[in-house]
C-alpha positions in Angstrom: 11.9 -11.6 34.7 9.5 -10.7 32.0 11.0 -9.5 28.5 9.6 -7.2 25.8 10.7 -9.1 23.1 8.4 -10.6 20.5 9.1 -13.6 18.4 7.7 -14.0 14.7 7.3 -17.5 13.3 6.4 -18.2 9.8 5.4 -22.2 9.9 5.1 -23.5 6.6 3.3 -26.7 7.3 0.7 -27.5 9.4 3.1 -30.2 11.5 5.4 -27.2 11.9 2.3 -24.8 13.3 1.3 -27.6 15.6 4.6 -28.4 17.1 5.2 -24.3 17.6 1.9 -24.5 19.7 3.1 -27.9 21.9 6.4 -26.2 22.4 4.6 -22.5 23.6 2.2 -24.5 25.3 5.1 -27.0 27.3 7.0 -23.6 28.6 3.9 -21.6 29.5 4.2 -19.0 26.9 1.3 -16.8 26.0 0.9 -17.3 22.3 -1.3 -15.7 19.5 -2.0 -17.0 16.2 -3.7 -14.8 13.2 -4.2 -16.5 9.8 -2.8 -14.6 6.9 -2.1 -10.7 7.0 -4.5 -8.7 9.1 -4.5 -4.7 9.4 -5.9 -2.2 11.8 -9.7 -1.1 10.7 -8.8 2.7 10.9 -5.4 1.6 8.3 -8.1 -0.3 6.2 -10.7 2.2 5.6 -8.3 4.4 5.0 -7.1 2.5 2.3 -10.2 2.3 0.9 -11.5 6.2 1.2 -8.4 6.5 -0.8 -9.5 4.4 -3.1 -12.9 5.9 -3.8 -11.5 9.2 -4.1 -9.5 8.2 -6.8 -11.9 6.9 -8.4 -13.9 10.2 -7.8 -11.1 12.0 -9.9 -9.5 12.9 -6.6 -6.3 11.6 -7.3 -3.0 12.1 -10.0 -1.6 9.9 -12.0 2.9 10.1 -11.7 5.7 8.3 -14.0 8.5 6.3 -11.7 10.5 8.8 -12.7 8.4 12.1 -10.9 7.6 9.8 -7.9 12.0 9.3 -7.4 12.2 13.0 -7.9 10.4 13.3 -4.7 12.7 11.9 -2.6 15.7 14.1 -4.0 
């Protein structure tokens, strides 16, 4: 029976990252590994076409206080 449920692990050492893999590896579970945070491209340029336009005067400057307004 196959399952949709995903399982995050956070190692902290590299013993614990290589006894994760054995374990996957001894039950015949598909595994990925991705170092550090990664993002989707089309997220990332986003993120940066933002960026340039504010720099391009593009953009507005708020207070805390006018950003919580919004969400009244």
């Amino acid at each position: 029976m196959k399952t949709d449920t995903i399982f995050i692990i956070h190692p902290e050492t590299a013993e614990q990252e290589q006894a994760i893999k054995a374990f996957a590896k001894a039950l015949k579970i598909k595994f990925e590994s991705v170092k550090g945070e990664t993002y989707k491209p089309d997220f990332i340029e986003k993120i940066e076409r933002s960026r340039q336009d504010y720099k391009n005067g593009k953009g507005i400057k708020m207070t805390l206080d006018q950003l919580n307004g919004l969400w009244k």
